[in-house]
N, C-alpha and C positions, 0 to 999 in steps of 0.2 A: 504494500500500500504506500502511494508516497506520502508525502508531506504535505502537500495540499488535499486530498484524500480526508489526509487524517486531523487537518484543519477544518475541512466542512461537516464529520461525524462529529467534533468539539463542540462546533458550533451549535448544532443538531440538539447536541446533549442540555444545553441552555438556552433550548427553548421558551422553559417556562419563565426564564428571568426578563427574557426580549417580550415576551407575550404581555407580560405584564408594563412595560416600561409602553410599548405601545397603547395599551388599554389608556395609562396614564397620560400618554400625549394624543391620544384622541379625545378624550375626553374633558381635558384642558384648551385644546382646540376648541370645540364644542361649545362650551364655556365662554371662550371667547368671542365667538364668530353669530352665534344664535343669537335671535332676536328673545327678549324678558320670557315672552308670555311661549315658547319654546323648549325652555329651559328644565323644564318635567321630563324632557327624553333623555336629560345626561345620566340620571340614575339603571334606568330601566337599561340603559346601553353599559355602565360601568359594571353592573350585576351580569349581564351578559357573557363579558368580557372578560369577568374572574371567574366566571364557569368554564370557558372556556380553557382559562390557565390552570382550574382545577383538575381538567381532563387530561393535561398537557403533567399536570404531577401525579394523578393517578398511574400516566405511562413511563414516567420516571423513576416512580416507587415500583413497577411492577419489572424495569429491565435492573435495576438492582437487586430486588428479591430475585430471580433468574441468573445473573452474571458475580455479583457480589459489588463492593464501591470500586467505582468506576474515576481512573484517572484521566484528565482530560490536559491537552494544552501542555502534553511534556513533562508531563505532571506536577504542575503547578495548581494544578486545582483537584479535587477531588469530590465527586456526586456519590454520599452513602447514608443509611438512612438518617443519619442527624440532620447533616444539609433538607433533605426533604423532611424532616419534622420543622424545624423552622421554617422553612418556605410555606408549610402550612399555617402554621403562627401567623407568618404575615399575610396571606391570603386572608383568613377569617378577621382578623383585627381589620384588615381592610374594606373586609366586606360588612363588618360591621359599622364601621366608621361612615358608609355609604349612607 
């Protein structure tokens, strides 16, 4: 596998962190751009959005329980289940925060 190969599976692996960074700047967009009486959709779209992320750490949690923690990036970083229990932490704190 080369090196760019093994840079786009890295990237892959941090989906859910991009998932959410987008949710966040869509939705600050949104926020911005929308006229007052509009502005009821930014929820309903940021709830969407962290479901989505949630889907995206359900398939994170489930190629770790399968593979075991997972090094990425040369091994500078590392996906094992403590990383995905805080990402769930901040998921739900966020989603409560909505």
């Amino acid at each position: 596998m080369t090196l760019l190969q093994q840079n786009i599976l890295d990237v892959q692996r941090l989906l859910p962190e991009i998932l959410l960074f987008g949710v966040f700047g869509v939705m600050l967009a949104a926020d911005q751009c929308l006229p007052r009486r509009r502005k009821k959709w930014i929820v309903p779209l940021g709830i969407a959005g962290l479901t989505v992320v949630g889907w995206s750490l359900i398939r994170a949690g489930a190629e770790i329980s399968l593979s075991g923690p997972v090094r990425i990036f040369s091994g500078m970083m590392v996906i094992d289940y403590f990383s995905v229990f805080f990402q769930w932490i901040f998921l739900v704190t966020t989603a409560v925060a909505l």
